[in-house]
Backbone as CSV, one residue per row, in Angstrom:
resi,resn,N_x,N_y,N_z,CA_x,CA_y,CA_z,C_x,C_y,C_z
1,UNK,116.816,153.229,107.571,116.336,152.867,108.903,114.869,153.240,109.103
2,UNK,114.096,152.636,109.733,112.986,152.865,110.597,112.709,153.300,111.825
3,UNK,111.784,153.947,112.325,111.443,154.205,113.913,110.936,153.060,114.016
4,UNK,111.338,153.049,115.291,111.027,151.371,115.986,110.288,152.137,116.859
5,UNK,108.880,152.006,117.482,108.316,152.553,118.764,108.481,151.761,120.020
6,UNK,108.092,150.104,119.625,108.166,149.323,120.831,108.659,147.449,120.647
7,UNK,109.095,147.206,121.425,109.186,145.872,121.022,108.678,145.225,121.892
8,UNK,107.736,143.525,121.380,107.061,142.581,122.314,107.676,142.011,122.233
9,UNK,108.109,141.270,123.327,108.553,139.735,123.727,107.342,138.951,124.338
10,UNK,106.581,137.764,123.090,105.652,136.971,123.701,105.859,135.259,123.837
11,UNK,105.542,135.373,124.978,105.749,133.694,124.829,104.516,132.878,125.128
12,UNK,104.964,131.562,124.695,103.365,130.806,124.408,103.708,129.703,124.887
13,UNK,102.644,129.405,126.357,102.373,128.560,127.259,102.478,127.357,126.998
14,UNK,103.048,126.516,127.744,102.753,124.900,127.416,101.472,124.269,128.503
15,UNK,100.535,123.940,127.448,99.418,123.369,128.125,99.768,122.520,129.658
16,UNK,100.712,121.842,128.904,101.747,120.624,130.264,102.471,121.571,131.372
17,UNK,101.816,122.578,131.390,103.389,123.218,132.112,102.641,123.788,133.748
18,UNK,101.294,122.531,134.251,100.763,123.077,135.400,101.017,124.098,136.080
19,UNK,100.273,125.578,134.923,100.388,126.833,135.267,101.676,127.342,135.736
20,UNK,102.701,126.530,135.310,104.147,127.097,135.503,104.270,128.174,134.276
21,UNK,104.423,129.227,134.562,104.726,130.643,133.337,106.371,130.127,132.636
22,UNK,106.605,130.214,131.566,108.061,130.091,131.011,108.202,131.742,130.375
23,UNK,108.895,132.379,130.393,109.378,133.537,129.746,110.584,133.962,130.083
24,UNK,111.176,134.903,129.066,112.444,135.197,129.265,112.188,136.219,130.609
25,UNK,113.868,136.313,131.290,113.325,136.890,132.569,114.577,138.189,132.672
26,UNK,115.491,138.299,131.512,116.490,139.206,131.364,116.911,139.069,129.736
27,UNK,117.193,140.191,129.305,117.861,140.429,127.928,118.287,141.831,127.651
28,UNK,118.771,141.340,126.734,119.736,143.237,125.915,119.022,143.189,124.452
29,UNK,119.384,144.246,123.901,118.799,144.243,122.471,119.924,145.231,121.564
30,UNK,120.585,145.289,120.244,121.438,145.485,119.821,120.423,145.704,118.547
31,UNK,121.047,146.628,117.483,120.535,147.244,116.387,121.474,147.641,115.717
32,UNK,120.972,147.594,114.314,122.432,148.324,113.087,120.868,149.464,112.302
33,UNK,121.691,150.385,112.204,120.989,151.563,110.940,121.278,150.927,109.489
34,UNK,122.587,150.039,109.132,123.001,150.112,108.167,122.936,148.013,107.390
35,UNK,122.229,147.325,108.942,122.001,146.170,108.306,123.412,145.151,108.745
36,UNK,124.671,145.908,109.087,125.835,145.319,109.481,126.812,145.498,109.980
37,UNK,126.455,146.364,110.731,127.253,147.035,112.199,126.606,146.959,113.377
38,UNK,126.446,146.468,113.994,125.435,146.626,115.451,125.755,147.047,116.872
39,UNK,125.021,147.749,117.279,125.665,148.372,118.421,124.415,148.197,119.716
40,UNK,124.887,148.219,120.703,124.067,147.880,121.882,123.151,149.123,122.464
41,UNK,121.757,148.703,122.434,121.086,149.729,123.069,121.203,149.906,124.169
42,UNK,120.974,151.573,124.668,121.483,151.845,126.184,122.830,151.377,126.444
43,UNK,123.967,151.156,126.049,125.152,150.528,126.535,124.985,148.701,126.627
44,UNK,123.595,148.240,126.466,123.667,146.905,126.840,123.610,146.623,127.818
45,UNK,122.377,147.562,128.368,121.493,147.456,129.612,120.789,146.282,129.483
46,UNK,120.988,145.425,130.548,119.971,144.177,130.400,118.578,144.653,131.228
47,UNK,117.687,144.380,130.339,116.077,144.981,130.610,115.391,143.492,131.661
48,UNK,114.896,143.655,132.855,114.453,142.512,133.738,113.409,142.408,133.573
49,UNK,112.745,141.199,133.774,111.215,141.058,133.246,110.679,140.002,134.751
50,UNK,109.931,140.522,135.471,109.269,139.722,136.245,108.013,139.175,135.934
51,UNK,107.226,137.933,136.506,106.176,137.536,135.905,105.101,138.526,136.319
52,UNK,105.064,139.516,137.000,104.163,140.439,137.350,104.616,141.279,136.055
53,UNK,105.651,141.411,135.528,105.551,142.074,134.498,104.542,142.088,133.054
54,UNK,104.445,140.639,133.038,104.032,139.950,131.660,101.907,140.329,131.455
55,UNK,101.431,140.667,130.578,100.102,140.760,130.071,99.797,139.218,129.753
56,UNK,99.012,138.776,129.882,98.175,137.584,129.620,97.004,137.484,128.556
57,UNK,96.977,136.516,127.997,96.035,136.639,126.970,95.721,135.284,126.544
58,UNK,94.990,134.130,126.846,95.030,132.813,126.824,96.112,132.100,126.997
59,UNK,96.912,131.313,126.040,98.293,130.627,126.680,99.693,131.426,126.369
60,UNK,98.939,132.903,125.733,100.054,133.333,125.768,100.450,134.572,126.703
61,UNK,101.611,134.836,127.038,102.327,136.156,127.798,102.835,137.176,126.886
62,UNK,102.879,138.466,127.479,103.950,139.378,126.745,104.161,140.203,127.662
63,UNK,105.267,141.062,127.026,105.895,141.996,127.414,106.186,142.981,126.606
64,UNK,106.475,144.332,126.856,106.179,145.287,126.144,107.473,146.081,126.287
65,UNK,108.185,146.750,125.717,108.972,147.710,125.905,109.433,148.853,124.921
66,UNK,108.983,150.280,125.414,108.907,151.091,124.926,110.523,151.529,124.597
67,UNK,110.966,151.795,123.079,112.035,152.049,122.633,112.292,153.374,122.227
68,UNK,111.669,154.380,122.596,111.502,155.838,121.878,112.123,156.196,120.756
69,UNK,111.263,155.803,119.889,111.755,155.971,118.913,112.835,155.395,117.878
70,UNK,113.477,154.571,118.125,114.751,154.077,117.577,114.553,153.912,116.140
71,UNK,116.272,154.648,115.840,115.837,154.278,114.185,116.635,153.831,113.620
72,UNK,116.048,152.325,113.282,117.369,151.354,113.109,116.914,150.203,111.797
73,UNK,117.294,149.224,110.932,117.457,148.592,110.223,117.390,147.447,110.520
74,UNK,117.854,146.536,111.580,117.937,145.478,112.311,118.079,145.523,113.738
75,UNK,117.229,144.408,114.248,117.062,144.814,115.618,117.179,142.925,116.026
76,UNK,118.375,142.744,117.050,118.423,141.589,117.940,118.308,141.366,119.124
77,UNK,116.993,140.706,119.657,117.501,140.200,120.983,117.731,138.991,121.848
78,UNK,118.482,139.463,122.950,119.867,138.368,122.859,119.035,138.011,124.584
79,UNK,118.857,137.047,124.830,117.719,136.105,126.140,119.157,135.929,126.807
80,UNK,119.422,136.188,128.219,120.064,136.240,129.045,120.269,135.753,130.045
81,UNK,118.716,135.354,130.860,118.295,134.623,132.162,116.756,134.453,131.328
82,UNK,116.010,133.355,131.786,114.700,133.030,131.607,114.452,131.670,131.972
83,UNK,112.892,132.485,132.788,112.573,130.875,133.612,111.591,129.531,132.364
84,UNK,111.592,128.393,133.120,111.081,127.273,132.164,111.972,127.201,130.993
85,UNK,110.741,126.692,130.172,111.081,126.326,128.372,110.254,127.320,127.694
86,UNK,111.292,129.008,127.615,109.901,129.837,126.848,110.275,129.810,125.354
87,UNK,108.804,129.469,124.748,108.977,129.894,123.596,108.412,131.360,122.928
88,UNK,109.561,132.091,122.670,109.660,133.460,122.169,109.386,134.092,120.961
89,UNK,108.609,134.674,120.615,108.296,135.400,119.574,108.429,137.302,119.723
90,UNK,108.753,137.438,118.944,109.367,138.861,119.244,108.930,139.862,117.761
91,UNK,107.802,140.954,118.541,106.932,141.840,117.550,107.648,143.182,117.830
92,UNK,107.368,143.948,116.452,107.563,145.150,116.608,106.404,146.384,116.076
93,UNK,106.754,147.403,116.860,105.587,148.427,116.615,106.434,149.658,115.821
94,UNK,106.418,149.929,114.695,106.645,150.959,114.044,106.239,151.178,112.978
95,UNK,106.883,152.581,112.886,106.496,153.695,111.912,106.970,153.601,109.846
């Protein structure tokens, strides 16, 4: 396993989308140490994301969420509620 420090959820704007924001707007995230067991972080707390939440950076958004530390092998996350058509890319910060 690895320390996981943080995970981004970024999504990338549609030129067509007259300044309508698309991003996910709820999710959970689930992890295995071992590659094939997975278990739900926090119990499978769904994490809320408002558009005041999101950083901007030309057509794209993100979001940031600090994982303290986690030390895990595989990491999924599972989009729950989200407004528009976001398209998601999902970074990680670790050790």
């Amino acid at each position: 396993p690895t320390k996981i420090n943080s995970i981004n959820l970024t999504h990338q704007q549609n030129k067509a989308s007259n300044g309508l924001a698309s991003y996910v707007s709820e999710f959970y995230i689930a992890f295995s140490q071992t590659g094939r067991n997975f278990e739900c972080y926090k119990n499978c707390s769904k994490f809320q994301v408002n558009q005041k939440d999101l950083t901007s950076k030309g057509l794209y958004q993100s979001y940031r969420l600090d994982l303290g530390n986690l030390q895990a092998k595989n990491i999924r996350v599972y989009p729950t509620k989200w407004v528009g058509t976001p398209k998601l890319s999902v970074f990680f910060d670790y050790n």
